[in-house]
C-alpha positions in Angstrom: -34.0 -1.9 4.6 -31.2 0.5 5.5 -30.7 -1.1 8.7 -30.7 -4.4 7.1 -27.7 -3.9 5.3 -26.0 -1.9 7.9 -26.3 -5.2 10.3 -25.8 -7.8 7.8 -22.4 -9.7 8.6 -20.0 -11.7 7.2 -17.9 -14.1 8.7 -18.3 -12.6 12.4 -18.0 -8.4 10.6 -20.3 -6.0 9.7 -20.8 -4.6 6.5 -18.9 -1.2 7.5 -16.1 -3.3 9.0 -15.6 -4.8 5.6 -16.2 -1.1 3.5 -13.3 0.0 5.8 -10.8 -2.6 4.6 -11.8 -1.7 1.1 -11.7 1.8 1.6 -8.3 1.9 3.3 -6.9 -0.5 0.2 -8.2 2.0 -2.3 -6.7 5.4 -0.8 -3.0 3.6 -0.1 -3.8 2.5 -4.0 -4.8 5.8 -5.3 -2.4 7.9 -3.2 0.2 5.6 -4.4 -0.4 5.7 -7.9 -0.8 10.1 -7.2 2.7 10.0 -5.6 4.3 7.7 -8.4 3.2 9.7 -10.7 4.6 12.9 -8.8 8.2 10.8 -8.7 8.4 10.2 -11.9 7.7 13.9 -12.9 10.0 14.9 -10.2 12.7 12.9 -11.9 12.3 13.3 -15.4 13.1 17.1 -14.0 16.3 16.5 -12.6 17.4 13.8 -14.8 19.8 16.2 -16.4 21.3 18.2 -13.3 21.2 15.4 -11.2 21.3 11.9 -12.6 21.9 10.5 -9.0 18.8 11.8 -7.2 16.7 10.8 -10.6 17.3 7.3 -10.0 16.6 7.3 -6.6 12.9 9.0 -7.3 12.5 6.7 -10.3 13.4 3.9 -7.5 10.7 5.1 -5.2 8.6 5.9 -7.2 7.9 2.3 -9.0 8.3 0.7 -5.0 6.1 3.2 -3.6 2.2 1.9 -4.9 3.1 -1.7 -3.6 4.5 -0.3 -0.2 1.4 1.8 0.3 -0.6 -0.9 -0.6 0.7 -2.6 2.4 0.8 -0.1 4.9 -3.2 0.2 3.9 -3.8 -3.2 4.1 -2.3 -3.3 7.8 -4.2 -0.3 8.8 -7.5 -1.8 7.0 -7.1 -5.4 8.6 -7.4 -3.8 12.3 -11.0 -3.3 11.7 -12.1 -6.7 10.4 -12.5 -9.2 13.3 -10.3 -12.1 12.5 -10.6 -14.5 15.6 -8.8 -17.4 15.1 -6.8 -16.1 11.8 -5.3 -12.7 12.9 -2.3 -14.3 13.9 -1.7 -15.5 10.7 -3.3 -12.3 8.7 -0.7 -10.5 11.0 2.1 -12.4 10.2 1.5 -12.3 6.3 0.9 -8.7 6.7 4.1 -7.7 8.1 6.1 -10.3 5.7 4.3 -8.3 3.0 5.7 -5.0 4.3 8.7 -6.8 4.7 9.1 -7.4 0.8 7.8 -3.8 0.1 10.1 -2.3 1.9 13.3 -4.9 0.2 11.2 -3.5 -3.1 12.2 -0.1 -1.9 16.1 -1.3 -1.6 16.2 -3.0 -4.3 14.7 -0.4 -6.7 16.3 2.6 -5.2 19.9 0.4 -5.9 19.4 -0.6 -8.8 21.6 0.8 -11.4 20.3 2.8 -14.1 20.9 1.9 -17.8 
C-alpha cells in the first residue's frame, strides 16, 4: 500500500515531487506571514522616533508574503517535471517575481497618510 502511493504519478511526477511543490508554497507562505508580522511590530516601535524607517517596514512588510510566495514557488517548480510546459511555467514564474518585487517598490514608496 505504502509503495503504491509513493509510485503513483501524476502527469509524468511522483507523489513526493508534487508534496515538494506544496511544501515549499507553504513555508515561503508561513515564513511570510511570521516575518510580516515581525515588520509590522518592528514599525509600530519606531513609528514615533522614526517615522521614515516605519514606513519602509510597514512597506515590506505588506510586499513581503506575496514576494516569498514567489521565490517558493520558483524553488518548488524545479522539482515537478514539466516537459513541454517549463518554458512557459518559467517564464510566468519570473514575471510573477517580477511584480513582487515592483510590489516591494511600490509599497516601500508609497507615502504614508
Amino acid at each position: 500500500m505504502k509503495e503504491a502511493i509513493i509510485q503513483t504519478t501524476i502527469a509524468g511526477n511522483e507523489i513526493w515531487r508534487i508534496g515538494t511543490l506544496f511544501a515549499a508554497l507553504l513555508v515561503a507562505m508561513i515564513v511570510g506571514r511570521i516575518l510580516k508580522f515581525i515588520l509590522n511590530r518592528q514599525a509600530k516601535a519606531t513609528t514615533e522616533s522614526r517615522p521614515i524607517l516605519s514606513s519602509g517596514y510597514r512597506g515590506i512588510g505588506r510586499a513581503a508574503p506575496f514576494l516569498l510566495l514567489t521565490i517558493g514557488l520558483q524553488a518548488g517548480i524545479q522539482f515537478i517535471h514539466l516537459n513541454g510546459a517549463e518554458g512557459f511555467v518559467n517564464t510566468t514564474a519570473a514575471i510573477l517575481f517580477t511584480i513582487a518585487v515592483g510590489c516591494v517598490a511600490y509599497f516601500v514608496a508609497e507615502v504614508p497618510t
